[in-house]
C-alpha positions as CSV (number, residue, x, y, z in Angstrom):
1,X,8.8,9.7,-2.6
2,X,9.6,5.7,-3.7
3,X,7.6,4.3,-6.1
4,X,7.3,0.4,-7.8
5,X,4.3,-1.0,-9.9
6,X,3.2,-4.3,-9.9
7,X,0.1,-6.0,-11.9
8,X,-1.4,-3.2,-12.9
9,X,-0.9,-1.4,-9.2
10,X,1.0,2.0,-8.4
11,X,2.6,1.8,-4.9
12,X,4.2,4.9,-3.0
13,X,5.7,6.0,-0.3
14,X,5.9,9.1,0.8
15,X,8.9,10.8,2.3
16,X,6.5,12.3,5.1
17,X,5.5,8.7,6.6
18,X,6.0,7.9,9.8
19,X,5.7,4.4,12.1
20,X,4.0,2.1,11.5
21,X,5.3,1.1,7.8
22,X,2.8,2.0,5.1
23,X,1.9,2.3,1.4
24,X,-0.3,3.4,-1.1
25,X,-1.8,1.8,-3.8
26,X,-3.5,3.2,-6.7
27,X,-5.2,1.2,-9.3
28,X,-6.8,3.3,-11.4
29,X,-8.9,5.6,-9.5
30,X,-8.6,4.2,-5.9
31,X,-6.2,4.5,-3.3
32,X,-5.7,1.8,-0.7
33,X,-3.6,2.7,2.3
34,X,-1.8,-0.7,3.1
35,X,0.2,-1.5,6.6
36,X,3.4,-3.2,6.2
37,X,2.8,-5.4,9.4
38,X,6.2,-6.9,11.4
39,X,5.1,-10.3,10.5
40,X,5.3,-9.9,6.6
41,X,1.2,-9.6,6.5
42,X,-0.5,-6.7,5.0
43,X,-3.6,-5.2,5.6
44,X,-5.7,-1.9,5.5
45,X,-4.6,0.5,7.9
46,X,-6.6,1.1,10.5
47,X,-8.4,4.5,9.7
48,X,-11.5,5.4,8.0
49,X,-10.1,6.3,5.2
50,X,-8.2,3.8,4.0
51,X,-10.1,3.6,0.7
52,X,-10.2,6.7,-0.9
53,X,-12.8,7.1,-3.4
54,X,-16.5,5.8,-2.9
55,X,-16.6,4.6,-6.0
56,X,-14.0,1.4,-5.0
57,X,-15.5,-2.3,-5.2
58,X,-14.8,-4.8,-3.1
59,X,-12.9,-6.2,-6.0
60,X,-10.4,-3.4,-6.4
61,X,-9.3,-3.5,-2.6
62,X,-8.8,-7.2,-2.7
63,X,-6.7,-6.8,-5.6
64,X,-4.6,-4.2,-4.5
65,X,-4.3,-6.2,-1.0
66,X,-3.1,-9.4,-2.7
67,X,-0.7,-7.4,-4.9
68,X,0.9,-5.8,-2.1
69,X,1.1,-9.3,-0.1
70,X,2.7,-10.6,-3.3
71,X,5.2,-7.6,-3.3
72,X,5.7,-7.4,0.7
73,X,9.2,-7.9,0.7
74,X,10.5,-5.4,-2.0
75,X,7.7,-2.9,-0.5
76,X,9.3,-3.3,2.8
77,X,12.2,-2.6,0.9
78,X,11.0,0.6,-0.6
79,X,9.8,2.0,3.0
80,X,13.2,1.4,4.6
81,X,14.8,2.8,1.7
82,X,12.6,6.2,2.3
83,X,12.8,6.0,6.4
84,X,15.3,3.6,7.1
């Protein structure tokens, strides 16, 4: 598992991950599973549960979105670095 943190936001990647390139983000207690997209965007992935935890404002998701899109490149990084 690869792990950085950035403002406040946990982002993994677990060794099990496959195609397409994804992360997960936990601030606090949500998880937000972003896609890595090939043209240096992210978003949610496309599933239902992309947001884990009722609970999660808008707020939250936007924030760990914008954190990731910040980060893309050295979370690109960190998946190739798991699944190269």
């Amino acid at each position: 598992m690869g792990l950085l943190r950035f403002d406040g936001v946990r982002f993994t990647v677990y060794t099990m991950e496959h195609e397409p390139r994804r992360v997960h983000g936990f601030y606090g207690e949500v998880e937000v599973i972003v896609d890595l997209r090939p043209d240096g965007t992210v978003s949610l992935v496309n599933r239902t549960n992309a947001i884990r935890t009722s609970s999660a404002t808008k707020d939250e998701v936007k924030h760990v979105l914008a954190v990731a899109a910040a980060h893309f490149q050295e979370l690109a990084r960190l998946w190739e670095a798991r699944h190269g």
